[in-house]
Structure formats: C-alpha cells, structure tokens
MIKEZA-823387 format. One record per residue (C-alpha): residue number from 1; z, x, y. Coordinates in nm, 3 decimals, padded with zeros to 5 digits, always signed. Layout:
# residues N
R   num         w         u         v
R   NUM         Z         X         Y
...
//
This chain:
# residues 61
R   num         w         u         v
R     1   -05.930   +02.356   +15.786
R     2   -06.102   +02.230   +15.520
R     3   -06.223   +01.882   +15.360
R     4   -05.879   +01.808   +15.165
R     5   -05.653   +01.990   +15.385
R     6   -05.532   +01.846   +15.748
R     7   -05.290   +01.961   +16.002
R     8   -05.013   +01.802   +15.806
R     9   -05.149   +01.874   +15.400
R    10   -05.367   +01.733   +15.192
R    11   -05.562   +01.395   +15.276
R    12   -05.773   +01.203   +15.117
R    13   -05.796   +00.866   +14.986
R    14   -05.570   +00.783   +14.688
R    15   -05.748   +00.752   +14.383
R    16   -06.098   +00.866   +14.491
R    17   -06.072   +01.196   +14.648
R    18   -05.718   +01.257   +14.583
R    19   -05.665   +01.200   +14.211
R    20   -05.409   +01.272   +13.942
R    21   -05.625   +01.540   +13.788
R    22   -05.640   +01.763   +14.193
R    23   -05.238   +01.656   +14.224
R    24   -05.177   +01.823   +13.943
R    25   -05.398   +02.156   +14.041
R    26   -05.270   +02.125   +14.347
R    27   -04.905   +02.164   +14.298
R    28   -04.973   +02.412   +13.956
R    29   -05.147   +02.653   +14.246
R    30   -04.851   +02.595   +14.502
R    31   -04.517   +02.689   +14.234
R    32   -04.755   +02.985   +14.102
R    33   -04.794   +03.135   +14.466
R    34   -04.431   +02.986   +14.571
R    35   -04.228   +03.152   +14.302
R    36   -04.389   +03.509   +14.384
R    37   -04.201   +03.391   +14.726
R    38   -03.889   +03.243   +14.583
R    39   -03.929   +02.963   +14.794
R    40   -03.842   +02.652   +14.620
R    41   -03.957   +02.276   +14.798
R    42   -03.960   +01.937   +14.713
R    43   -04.184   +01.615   +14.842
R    44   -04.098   +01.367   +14.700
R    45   -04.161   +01.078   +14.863
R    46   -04.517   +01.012   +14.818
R    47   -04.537   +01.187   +14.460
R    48   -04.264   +00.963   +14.341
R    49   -04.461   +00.644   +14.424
R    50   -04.737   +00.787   +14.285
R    51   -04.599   +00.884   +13.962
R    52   -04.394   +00.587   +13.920
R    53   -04.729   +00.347   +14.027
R    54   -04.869   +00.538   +13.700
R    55   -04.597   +00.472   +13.495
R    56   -04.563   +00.132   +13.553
R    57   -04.987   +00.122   +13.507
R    58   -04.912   +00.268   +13.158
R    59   -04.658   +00.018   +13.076
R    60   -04.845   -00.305   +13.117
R    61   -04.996   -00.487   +12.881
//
C-alpha cells in the first residue's frame, strides 16, 4: 500500500507521523475527489477526539 495507508486507512502514530497539518490534506484531497462522486461520509469518531483534544490544548492556561 503505502507508508501512511493500511488495509483499514491511514496509520501512523498520532502526533508524529500523523499530524494536524496531513489530517487536514488528507481529508481536503478526499471531499475534492468525493464530491466529483457525490458520495458524502463521515468518521467521526477518531477526528472528534482529536479535534476536541486540540481544543481543550488551546484552552488551557
């Protein structure tokens, strides 16, 4: 496949090879080729944690 993509998406370790800055490429490449398709999808689970791990980061003192 490829060194960030496995059977089941991307891998990596959080942080070091998978950062904000790739997420971000990542899913900008994805809804450009996706909405030639039409094919809306969501994945939340993971991205949520992430996002809201960054938010709280922000927040703190």
């Amino acid at each position: 496949m490829g060194r960030l993509f496995g059977t089941d998406g991307v891998r990596g370790v959080a942080n070091r090879e998978l950062t904000a800055e790739l997420a971000l490429a990542l899913g900008a490449a994805a809804a450009r080729r996706l909405s030639r398709s039409g094919a809306p999808g969501r994945q939340f689970a993971v991205l949520g944690h992430f996002l809201g791990q960054q938010r709280r980061d922000a927040d703190a003192p």
